[in-house]
N, CA, C and O atoms as a GROMACS GRO file, in nm:
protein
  500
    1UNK      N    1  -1.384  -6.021  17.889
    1UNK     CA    2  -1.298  -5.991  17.776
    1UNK      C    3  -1.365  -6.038  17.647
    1UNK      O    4  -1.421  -6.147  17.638
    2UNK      N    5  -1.356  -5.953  17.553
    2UNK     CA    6  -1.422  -5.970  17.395
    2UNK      C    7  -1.331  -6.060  17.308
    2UNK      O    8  -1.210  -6.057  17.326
    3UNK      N    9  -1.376  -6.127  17.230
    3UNK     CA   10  -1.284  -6.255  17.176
    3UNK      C   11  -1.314  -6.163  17.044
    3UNK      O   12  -1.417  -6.102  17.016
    4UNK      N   13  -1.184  -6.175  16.966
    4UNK     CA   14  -1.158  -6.132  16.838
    4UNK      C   15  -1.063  -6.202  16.696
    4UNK      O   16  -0.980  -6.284  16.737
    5UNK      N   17  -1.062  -6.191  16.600
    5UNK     CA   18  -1.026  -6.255  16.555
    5UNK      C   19  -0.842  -6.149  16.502
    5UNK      O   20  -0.829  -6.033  16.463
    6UNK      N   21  -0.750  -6.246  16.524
    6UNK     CA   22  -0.678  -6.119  16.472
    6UNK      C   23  -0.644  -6.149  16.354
    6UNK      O   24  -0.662  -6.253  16.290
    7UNK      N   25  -0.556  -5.984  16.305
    7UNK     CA   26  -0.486  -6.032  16.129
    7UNK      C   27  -0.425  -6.156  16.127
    7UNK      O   28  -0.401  -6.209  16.236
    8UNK      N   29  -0.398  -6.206  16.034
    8UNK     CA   30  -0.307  -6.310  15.976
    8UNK      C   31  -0.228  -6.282  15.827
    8UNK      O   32  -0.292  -6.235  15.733
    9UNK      N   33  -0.159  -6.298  15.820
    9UNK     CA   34  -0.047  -6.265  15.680
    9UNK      C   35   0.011  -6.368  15.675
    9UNK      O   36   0.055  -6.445  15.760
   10UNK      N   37   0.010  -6.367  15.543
   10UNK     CA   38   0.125  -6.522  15.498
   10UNK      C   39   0.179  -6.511  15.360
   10UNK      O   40   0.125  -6.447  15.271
   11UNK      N   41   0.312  -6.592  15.347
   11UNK     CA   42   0.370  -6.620  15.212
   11UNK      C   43   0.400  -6.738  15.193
   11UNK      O   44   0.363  -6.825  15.272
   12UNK      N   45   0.492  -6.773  15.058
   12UNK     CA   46   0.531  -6.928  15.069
   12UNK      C   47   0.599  -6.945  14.947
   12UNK      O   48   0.575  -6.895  14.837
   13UNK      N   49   0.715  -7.044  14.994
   13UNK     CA   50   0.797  -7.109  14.904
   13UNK      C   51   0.813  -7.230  14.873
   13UNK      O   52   0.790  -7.306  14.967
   14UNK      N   53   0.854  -7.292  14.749
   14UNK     CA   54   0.812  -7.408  14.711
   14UNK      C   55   0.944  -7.454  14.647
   14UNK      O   56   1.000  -7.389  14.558
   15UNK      N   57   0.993  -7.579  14.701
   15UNK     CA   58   1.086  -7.652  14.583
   15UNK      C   59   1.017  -7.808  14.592
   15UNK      O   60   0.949  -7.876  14.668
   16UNK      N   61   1.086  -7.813  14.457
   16UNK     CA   62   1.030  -8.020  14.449
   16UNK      C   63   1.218  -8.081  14.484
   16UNK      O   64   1.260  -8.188  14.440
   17UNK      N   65   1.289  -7.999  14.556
   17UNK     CA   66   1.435  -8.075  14.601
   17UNK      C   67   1.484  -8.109  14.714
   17UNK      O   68   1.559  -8.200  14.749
   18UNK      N   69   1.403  -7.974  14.799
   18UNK     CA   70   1.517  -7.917  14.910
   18UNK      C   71   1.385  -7.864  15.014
   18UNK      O   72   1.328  -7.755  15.009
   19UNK      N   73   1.366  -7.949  15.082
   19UNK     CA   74   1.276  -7.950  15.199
   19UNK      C   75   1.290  -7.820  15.306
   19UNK      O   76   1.196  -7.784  15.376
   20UNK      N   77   1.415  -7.759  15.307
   20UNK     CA   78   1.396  -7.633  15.382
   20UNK      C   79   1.341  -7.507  15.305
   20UNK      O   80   1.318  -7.399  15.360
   21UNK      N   81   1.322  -7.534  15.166
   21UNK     CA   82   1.305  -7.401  15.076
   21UNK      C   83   1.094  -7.411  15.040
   21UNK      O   84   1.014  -7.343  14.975
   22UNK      N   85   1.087  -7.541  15.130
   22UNK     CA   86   0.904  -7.562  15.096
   22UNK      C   87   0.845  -7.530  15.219
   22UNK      O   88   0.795  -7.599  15.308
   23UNK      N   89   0.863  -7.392  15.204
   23UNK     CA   90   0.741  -7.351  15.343
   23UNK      C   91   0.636  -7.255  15.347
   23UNK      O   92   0.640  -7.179  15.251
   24UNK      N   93   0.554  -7.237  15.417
   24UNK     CA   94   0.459  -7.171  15.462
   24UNK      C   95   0.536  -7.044  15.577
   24UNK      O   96   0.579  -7.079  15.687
   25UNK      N   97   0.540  -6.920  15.536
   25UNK     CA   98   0.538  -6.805  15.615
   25UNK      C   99   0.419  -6.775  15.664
   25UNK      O  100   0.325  -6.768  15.585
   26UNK      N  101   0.396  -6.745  15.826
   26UNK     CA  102   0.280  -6.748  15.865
   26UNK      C  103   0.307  -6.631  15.997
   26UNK      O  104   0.365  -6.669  16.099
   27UNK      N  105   0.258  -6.488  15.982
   27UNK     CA  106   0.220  -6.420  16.117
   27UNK      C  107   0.116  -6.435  16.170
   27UNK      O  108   0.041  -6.512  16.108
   28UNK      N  109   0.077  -6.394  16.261
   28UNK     CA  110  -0.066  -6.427  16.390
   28UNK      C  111  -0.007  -6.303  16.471
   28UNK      O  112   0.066  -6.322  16.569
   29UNK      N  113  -0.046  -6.159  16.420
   29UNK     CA  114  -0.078  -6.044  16.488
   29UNK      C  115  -0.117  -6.019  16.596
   29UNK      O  116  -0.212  -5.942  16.608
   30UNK      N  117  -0.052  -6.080  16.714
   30UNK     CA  118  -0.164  -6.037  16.834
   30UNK      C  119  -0.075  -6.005  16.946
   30UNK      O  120   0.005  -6.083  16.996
   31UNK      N  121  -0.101  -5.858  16.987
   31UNK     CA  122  -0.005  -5.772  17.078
   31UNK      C  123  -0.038  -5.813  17.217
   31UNK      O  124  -0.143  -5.858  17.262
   32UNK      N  125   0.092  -5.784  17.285
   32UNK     CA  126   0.078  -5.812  17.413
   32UNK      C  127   0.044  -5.936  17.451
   32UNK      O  128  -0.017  -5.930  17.558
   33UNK      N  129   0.055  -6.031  17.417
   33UNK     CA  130   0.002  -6.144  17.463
   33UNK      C  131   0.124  -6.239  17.526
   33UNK      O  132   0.209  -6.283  17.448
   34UNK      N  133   0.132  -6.268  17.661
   34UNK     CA  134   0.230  -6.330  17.655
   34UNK      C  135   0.231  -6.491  17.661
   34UNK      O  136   0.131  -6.563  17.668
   35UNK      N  137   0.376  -6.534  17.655
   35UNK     CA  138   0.417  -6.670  17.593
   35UNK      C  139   0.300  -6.774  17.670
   35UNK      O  140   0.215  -6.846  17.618
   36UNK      N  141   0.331  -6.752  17.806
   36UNK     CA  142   0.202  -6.828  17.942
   36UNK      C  143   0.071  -6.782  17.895
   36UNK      O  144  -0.007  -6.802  17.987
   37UNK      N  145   0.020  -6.738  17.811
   37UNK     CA  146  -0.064  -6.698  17.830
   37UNK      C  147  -0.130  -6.760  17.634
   37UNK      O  148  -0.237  -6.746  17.574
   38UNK      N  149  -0.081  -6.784  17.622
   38UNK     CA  150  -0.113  -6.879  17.430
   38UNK      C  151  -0.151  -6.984  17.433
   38UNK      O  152  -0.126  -7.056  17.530
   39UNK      N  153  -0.225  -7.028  17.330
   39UNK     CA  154  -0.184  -7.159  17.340
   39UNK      C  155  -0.239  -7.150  17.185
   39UNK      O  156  -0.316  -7.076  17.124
   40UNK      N  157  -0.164  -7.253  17.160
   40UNK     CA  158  -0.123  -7.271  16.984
   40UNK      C  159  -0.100  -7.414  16.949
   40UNK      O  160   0.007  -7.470  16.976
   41UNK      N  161  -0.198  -7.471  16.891
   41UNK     CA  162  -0.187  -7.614  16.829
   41UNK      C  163  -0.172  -7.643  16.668
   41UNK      O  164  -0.263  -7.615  16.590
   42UNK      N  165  -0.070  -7.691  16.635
   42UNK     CA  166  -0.035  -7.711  16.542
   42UNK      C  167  -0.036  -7.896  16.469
   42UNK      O  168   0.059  -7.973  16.484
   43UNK      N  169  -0.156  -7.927  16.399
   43UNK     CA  170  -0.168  -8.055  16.342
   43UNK      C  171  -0.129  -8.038  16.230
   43UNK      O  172  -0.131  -7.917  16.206
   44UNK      N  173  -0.077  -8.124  16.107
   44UNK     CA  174  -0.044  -8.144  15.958
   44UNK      C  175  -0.154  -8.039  15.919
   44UNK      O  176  -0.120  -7.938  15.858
   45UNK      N  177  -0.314  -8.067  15.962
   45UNK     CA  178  -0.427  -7.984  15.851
   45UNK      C  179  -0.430  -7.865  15.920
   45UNK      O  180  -0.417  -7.781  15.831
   46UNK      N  181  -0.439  -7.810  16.020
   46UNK     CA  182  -0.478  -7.718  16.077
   46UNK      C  183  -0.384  -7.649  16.219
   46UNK      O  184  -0.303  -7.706  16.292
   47UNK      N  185  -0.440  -7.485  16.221
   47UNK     CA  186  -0.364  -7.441  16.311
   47UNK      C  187  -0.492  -7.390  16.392
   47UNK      O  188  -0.603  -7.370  16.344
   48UNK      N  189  -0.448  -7.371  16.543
   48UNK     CA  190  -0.557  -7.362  16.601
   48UNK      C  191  -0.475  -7.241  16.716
   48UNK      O  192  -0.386  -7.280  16.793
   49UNK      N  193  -0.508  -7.133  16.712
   49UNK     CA  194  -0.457  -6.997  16.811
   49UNK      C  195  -0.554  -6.916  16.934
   49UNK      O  196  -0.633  -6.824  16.909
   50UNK      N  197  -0.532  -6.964  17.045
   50UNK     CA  198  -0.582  -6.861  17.115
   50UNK      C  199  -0.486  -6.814  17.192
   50UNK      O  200  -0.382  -6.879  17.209
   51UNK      N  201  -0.507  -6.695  17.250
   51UNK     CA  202  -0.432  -6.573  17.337
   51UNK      C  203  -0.505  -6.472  17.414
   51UNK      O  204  -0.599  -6.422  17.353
   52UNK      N  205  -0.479  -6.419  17.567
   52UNK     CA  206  -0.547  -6.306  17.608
   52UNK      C  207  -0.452  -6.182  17.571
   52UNK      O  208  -0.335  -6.218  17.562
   53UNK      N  209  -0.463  -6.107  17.559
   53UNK     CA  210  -0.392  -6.004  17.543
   53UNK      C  211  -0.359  -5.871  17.668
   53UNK      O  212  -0.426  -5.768  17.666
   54UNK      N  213  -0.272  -5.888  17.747
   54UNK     CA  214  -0.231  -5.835  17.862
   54UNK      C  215  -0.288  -5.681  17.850
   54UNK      O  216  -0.344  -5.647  17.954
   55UNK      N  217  -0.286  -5.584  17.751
   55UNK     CA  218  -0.257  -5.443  17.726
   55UNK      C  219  -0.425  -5.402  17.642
   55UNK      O  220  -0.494  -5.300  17.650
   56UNK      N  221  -0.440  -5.498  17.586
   56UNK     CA  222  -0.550  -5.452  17.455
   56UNK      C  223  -0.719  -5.490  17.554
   56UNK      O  224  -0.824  -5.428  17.536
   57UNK      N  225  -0.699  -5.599  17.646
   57UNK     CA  226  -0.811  -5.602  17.722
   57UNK      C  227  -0.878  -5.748  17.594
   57UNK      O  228  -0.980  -5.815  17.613
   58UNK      N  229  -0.828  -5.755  17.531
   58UNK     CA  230  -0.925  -5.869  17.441
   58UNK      C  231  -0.830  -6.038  17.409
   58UNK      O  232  -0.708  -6.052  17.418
   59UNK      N  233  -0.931  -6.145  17.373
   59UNK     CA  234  -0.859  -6.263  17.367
   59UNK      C  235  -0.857  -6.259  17.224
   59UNK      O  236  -0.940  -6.210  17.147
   60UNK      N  237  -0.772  -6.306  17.204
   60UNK     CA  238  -0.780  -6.381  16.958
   60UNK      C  239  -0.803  -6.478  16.991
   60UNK      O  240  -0.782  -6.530  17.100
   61UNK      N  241  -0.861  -6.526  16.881
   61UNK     CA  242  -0.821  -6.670  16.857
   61UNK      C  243  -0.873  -6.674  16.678
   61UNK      O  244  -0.944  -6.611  16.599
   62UNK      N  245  -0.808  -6.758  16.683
   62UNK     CA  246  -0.835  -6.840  16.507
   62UNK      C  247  -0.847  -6.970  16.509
   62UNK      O  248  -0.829  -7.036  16.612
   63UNK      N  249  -0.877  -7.016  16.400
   63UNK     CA  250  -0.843  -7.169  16.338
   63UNK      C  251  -0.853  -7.152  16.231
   63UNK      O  252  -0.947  -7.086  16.186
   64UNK      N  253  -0.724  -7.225  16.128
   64UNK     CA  254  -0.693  -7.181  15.993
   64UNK      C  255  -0.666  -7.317  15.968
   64UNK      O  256  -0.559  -7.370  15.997
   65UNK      N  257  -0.801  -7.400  15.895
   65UNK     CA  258  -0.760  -7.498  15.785
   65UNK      C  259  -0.710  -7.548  15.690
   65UNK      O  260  -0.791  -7.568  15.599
   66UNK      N  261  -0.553  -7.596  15.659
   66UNK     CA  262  -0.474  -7.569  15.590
   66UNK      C  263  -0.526  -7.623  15.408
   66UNK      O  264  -0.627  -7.686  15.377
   67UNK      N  265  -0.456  -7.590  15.349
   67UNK     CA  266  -0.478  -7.596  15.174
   67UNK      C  267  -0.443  -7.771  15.187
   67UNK      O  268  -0.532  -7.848  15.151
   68UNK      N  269  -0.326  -7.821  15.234
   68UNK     CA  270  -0.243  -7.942  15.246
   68UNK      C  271  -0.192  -7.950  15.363
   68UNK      O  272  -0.208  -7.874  15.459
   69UNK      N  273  -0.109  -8.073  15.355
   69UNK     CA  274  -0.079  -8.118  15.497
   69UNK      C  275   0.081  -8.000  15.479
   69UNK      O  276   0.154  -7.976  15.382
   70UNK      N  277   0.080  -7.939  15.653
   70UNK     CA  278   0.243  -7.939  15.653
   70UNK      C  279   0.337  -8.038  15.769
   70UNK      O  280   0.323  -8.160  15.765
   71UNK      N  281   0.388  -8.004  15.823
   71UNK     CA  282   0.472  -8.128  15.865
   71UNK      C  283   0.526  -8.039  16.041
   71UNK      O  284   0.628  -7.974  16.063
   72UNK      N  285   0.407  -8.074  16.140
   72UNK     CA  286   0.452  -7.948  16.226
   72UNK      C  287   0.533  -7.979  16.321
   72UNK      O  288   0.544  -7.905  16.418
   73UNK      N  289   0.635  -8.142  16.304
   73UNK     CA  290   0.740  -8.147  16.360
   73UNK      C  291   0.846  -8.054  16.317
   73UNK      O  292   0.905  -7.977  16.393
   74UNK      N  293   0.869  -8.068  16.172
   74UNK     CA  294   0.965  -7.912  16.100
   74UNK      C  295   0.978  -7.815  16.160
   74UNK      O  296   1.080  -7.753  16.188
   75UNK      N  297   0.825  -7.786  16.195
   75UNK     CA  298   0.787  -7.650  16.168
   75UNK      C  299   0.846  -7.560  16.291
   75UNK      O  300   0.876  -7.620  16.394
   76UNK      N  301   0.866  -7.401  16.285
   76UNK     CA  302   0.949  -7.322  16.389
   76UNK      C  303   0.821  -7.225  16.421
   76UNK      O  304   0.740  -7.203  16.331
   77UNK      N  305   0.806  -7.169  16.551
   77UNK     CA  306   0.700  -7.086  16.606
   77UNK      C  307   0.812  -6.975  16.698
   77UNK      O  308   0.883  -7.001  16.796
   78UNK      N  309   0.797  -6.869  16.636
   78UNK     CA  310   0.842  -6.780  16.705
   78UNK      C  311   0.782  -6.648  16.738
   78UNK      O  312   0.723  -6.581  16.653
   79UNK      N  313   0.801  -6.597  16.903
   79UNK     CA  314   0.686  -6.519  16.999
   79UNK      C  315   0.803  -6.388  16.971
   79UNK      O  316   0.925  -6.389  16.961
   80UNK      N  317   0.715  -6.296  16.965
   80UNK     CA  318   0.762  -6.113  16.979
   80UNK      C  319   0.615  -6.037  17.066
   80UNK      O  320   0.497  -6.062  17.088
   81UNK      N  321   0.703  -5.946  17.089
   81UNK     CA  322   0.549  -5.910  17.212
   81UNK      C  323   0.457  -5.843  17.130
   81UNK      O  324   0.398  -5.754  17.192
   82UNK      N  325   0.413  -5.859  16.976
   82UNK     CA  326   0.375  -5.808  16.876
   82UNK      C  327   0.293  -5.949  16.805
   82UNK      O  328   0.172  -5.958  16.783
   83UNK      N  329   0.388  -6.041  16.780
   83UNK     CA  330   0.302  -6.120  16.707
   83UNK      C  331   0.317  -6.300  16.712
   83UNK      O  332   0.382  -6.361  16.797
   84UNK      N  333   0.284  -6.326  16.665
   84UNK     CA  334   0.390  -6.502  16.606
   84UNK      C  335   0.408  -6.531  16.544
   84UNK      O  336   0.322  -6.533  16.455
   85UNK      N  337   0.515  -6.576  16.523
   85UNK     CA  338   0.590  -6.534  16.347
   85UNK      C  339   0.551  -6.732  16.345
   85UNK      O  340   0.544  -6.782  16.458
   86UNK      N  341   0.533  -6.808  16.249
   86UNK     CA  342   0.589  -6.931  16.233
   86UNK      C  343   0.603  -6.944  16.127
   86UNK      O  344   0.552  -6.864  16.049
   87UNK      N  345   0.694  -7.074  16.074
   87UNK     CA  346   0.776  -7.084  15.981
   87UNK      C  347   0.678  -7.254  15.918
   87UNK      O  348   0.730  -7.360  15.953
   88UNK      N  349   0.612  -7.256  15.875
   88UNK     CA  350   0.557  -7.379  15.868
   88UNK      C  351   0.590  -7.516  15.720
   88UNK      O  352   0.533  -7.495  15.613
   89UNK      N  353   0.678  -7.636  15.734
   89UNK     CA  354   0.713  -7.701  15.622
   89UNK      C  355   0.579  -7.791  15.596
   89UNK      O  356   0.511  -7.870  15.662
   90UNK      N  357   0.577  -7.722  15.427
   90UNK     CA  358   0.474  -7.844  15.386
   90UNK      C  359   0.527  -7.967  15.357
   90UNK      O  360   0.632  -7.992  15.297
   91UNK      N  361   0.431  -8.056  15.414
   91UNK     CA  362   0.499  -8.195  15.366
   91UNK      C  363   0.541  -8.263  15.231
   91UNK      O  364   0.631  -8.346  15.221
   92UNK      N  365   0.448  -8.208  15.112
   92UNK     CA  366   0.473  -8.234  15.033
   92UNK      C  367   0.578  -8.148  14.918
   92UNK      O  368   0.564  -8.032  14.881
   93UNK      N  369   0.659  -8.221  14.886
   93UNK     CA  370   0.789  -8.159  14.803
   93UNK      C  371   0.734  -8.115  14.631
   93UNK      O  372   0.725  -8.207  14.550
   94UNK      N  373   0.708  -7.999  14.596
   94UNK     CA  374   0.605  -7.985  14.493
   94UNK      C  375   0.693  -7.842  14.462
   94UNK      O  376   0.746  -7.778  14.552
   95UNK      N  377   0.701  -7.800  14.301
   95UNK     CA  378   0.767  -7.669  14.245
   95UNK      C  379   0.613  -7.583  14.298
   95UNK      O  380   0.623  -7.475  14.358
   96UNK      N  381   0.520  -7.624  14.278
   96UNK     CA  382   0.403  -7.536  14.202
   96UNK      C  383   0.389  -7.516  14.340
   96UNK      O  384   0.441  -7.588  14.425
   97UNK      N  385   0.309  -7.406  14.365
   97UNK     CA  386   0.283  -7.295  14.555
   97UNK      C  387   0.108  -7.341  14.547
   97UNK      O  388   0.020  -7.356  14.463
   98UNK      N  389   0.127  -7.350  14.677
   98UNK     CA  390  -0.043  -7.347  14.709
   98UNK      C  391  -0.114  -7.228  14.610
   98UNK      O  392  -0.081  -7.111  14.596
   99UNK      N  393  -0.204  -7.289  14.557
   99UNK     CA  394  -0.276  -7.156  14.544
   99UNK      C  395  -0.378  -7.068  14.639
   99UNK      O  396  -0.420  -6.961  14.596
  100UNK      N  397  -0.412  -7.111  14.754
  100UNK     CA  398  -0.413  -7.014  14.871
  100UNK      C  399  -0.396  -7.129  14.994
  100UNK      O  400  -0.417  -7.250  14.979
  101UNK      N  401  -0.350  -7.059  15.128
  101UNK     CA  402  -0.324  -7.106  15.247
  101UNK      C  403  -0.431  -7.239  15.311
  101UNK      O  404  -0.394  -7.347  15.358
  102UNK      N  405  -0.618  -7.168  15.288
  102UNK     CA  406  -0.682  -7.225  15.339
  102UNK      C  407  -0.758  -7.331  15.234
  102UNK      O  408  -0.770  -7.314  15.112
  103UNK      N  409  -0.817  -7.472  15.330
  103UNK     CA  410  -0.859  -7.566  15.239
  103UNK      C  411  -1.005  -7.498  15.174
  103UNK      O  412  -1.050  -7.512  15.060
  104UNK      N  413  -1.068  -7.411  15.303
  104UNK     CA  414  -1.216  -7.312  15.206
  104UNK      C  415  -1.153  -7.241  15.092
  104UNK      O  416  -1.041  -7.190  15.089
  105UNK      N  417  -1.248  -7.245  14.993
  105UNK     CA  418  -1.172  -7.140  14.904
  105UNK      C  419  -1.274  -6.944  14.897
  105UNK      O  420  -1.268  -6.842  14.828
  106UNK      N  421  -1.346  -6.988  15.002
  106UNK     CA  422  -1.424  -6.860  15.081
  106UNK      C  423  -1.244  -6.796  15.118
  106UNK      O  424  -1.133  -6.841  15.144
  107UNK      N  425  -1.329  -6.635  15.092
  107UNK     CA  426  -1.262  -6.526  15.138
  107UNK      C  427  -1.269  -6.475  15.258
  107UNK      O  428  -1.376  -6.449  15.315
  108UNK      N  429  -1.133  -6.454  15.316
  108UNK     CA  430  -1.202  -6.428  15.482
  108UNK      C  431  -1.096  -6.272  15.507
  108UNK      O  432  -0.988  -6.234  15.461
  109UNK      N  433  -1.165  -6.232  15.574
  109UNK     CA  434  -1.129  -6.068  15.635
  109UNK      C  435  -1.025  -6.054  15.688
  109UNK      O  436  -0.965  -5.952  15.654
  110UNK      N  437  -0.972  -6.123  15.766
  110UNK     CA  438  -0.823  -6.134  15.839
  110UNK      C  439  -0.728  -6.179  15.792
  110UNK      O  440  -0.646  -6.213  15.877
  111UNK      N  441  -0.697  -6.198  15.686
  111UNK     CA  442  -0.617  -6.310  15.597
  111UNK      C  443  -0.582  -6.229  15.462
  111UNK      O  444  -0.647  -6.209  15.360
  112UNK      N  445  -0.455  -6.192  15.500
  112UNK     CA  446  -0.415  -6.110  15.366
  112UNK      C  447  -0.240  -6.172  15.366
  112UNK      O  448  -0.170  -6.231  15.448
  113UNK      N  449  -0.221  -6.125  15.238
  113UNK     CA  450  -0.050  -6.154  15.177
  113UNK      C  451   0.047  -6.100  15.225
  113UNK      O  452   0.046  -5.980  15.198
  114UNK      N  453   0.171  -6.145  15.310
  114UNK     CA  454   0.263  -6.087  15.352
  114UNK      C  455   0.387  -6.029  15.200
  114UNK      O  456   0.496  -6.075  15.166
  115UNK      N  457   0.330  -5.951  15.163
  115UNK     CA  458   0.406  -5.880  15.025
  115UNK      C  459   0.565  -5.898  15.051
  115UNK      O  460   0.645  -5.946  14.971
  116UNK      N  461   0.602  -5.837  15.219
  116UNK     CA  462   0.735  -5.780  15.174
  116UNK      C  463   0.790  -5.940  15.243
  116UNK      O  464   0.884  -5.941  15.322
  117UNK      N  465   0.707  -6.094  15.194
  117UNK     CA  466   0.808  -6.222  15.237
  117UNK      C  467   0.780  -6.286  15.097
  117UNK      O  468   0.855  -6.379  15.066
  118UNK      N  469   0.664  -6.243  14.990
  118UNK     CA  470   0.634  -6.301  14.897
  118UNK      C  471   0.809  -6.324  14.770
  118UNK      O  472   0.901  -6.242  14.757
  119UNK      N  473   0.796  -6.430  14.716
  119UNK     CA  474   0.898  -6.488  14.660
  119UNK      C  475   0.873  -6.425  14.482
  119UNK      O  476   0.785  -6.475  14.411
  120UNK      N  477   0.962  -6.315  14.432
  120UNK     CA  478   0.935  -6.258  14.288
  120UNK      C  479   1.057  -6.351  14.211
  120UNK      O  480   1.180  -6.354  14.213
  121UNK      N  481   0.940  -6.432  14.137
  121UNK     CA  482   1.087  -6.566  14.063
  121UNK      C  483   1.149  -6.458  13.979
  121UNK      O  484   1.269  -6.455  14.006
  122UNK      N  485   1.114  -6.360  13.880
  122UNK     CA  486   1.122  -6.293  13.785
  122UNK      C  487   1.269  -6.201  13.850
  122UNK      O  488   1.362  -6.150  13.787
  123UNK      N  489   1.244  -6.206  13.998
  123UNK     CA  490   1.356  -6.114  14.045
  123UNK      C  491   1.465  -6.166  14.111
  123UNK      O  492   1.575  -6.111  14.108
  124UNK      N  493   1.445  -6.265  14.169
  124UNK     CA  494   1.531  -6.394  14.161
  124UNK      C  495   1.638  -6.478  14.082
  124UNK      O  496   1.730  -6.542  14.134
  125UNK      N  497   1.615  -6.467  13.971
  125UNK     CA  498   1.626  -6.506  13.850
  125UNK      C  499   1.752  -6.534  13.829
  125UNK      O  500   1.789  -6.574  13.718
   0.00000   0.00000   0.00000
């Protein structure tokens, strides 16, 4: 089996009050893979994903070094036979948003903006 890297998408919200409104939106795209069959480590700096994929014939995996610490007792991981959604709290209580996910500030191929979770203050308002 061919090891691949899959998409990743993310958004994020920020308060300096209210600890459920400071998080990290985080998908991990990878079909068919089931729950027995993951494994997903989650430290304050880093997330670490591998999976075989039952249907596609290939394994993912990633490791995504975070911008800051988040707090991955908080944090919620949820499986669809499509992807993994997790919900990740940063530890630190701050108005201002990461300015990107990872601590590299290198551009990477799999790693794009989840638009339709991104937060429009202007529309909010």
């Amino acid at each position: 089996m061919s090891t691949v890297t899959p998409e990743v998408t993310w958004a994020q919200r920020s308060s300096s009050t209210e600890p459920e409104k400071n998080y990290i939106f985080l998908t991990i795209v990878a079909a068919d893979v089931p729950e027995s069959d993951k494994q997903l480590e989650l430290t304050p700096t880093k997330l670490t994903f591998k999976g075989a994929s039952t249907s596609k014939k290939v394994t993912y995996a990633v490791e995504l070094e975070f911008y800051a610490e988040i707090d991955p007792q908080e944090s919620k991981i949820h499986h669809t036979g499509r992807d993994f959604e997790l919900v990740l709290r940063k530890k630190e209580l701050k108005e201002e948003f990461w300015p990107r996910l990872l601590k590299d500030n290198k551009k990477v191929h799999f790693l794009k903006t989840n638009f339709d979770k991104v937060c429009n203050t202007a529309r909010s308002a």
